[in-house]
C-alpha positions as CSV (number, residue, x, y, z in Angstrom):
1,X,0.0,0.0,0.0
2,X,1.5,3.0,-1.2
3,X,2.2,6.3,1.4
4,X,2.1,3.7,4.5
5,X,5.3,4.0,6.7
6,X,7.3,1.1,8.1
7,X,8.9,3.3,10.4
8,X,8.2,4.3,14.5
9,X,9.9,7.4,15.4
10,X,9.4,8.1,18.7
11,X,10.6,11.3,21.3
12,X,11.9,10.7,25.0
13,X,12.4,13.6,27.5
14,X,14.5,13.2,30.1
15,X,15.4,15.0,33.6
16,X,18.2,15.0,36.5
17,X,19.0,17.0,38.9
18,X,22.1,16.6,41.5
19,X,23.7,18.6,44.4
20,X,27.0,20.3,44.4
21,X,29.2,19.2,47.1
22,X,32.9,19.6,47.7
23,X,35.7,16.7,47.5
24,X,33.7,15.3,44.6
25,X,34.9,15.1,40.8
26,X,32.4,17.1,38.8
27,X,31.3,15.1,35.8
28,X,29.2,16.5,32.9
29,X,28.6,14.1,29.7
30,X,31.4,12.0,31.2
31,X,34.0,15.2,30.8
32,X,35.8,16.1,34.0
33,X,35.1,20.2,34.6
34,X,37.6,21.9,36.7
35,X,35.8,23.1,39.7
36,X,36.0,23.3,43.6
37,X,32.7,21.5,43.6
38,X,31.4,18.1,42.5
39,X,28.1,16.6,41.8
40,X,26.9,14.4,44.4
41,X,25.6,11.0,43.2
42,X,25.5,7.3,44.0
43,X,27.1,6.9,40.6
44,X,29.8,9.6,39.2
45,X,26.9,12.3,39.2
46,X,26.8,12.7,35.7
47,X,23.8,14.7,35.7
48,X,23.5,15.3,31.7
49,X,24.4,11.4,31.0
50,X,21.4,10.5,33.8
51,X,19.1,13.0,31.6
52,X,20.1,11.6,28.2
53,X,19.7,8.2,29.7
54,X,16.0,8.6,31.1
55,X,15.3,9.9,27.7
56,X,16.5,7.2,25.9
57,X,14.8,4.9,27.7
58,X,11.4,6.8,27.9
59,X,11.2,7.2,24.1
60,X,11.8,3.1,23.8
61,X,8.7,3.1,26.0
62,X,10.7,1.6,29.0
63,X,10.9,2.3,32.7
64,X,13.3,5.1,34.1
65,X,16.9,4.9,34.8
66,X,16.4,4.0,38.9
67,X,14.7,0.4,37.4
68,X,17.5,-0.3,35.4
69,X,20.7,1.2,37.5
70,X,19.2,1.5,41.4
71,X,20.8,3.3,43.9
72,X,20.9,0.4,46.5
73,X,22.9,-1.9,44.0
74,X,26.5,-1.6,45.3
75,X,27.5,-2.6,41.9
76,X,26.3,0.8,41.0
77,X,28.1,2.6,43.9
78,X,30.1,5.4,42.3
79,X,30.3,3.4,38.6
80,X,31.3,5.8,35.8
81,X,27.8,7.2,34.2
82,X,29.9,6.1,31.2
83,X,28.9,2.4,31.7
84,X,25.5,3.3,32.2
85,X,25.0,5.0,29.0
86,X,26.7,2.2,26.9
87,X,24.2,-0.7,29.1
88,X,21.3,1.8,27.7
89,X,22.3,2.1,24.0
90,X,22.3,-1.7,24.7
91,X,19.1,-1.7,26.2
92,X,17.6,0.4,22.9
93,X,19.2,-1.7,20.2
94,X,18.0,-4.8,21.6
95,X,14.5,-3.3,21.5
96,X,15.4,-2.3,17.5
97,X,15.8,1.4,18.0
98,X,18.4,3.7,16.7
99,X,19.0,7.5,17.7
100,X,18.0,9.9,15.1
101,X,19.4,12.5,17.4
102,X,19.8,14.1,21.4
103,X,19.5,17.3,22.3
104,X,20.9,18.0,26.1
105,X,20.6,21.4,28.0
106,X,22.3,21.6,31.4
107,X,21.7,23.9,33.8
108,X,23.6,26.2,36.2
109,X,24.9,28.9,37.4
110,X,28.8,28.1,38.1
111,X,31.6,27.0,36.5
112,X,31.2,28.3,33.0
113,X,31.5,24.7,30.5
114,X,31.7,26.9,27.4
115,X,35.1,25.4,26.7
116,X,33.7,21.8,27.1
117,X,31.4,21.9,24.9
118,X,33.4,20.2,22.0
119,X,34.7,17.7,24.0
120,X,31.2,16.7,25.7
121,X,30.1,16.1,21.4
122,X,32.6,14.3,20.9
123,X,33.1,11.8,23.8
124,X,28.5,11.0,23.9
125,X,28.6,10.7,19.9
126,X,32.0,8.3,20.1
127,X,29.8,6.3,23.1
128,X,26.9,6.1,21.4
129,X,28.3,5.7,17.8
130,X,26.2,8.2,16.5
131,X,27.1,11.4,14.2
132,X,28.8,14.0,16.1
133,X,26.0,16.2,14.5
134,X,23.5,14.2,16.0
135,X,24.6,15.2,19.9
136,X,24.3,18.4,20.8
137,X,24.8,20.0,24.5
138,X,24.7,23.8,25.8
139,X,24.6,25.5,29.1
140,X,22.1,27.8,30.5
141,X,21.9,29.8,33.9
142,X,19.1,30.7,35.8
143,X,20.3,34.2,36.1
144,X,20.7,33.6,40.3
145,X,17.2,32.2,40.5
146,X,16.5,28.5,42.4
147,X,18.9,25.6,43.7
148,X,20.8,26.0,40.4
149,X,20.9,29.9,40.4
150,X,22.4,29.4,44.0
151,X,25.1,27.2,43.2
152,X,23.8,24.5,45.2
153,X,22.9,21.7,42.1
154,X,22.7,21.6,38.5
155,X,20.4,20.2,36.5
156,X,20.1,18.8,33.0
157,X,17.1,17.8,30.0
158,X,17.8,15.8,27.5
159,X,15.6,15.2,24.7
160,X,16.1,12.4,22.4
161,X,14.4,11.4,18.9
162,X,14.5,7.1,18.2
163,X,13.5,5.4,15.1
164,X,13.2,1.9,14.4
165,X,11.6,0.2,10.9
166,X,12.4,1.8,7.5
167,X,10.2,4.0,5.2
């Protein structure tokens, strides 16, 4: 039948939010940032890599990331995000999806990440094997406003587009 897709394309949004704390390693789409500060986690904190991965797994139709990676598993005590993110690409493929793209905002007020921005595309679109075209990331305050305004956490969205089928 002509004008009938074979295709599912289907949207995931996903959100995270952690604390800043000192003597932690701050983490942000598995790029160490020079700071005094750290994000606090039961993993590495990644906060962006926890967004993108919620949204992943949201747009695949599946449960959230605390189902797949709980925080009372000591395997997952302080595990590089990293690891995380490959097990849900993982996850996706098995289910027949492939990322079209991701789109990740993080927010806060301090340290400026301008200058790992490049880096952050290149290390999730080498992780996921995906275009470097088809990750993008960018920072945004809330001009003093809230938790993240404060300093005290940042937080990140991540939005994600998976398709699976052909047209």
């Amino acid at each position: 039948m002509q004008g009938v897709y074979k295709m599912v394309i289907k949207i995931g949004h996903g959100y995270d939010v952690h604390k800043l704390v000192d003597n932690k390693d701050f983490i942000l789409c598995g790029v160490k940032i020079d700071y005094e500060k750290g994000l606090l986690g039961y993993s590495d904190g990644d906060v962006a890599f926890h967004a993108i991965i919620d949204s992943m797994l949201g747009a695949a139709g599946l449960n959230d990331i605390g189902n797949y990676f709980p925080d009372n598993d000591q395997q997952y005590k302080n595990i590089d995000s990293k690891k995380l993110l490959i097990k849900t690409l993982e996850i996706i493929k098995s289910k027949g999806y492939n990322i079209g793209n991701i789109d990740c905002t993080i927010i806060l007020q301090n340290p400026k990440i301008k200058k790992y921005i490049e880096r952050m595309k290149k290390t999730v679109s080498e992780i996921l094997d995906i275009g470097y075209d088809q990750f993008n990331v960018k920072a945004t305050t809330e001009e003093g406003l809230g938790f993240t305004g404060n300093g005290l956490g940042v937080a990140a969205h991540a939005v994600v587009l998976l398709m699976k089928g052909e047209f």
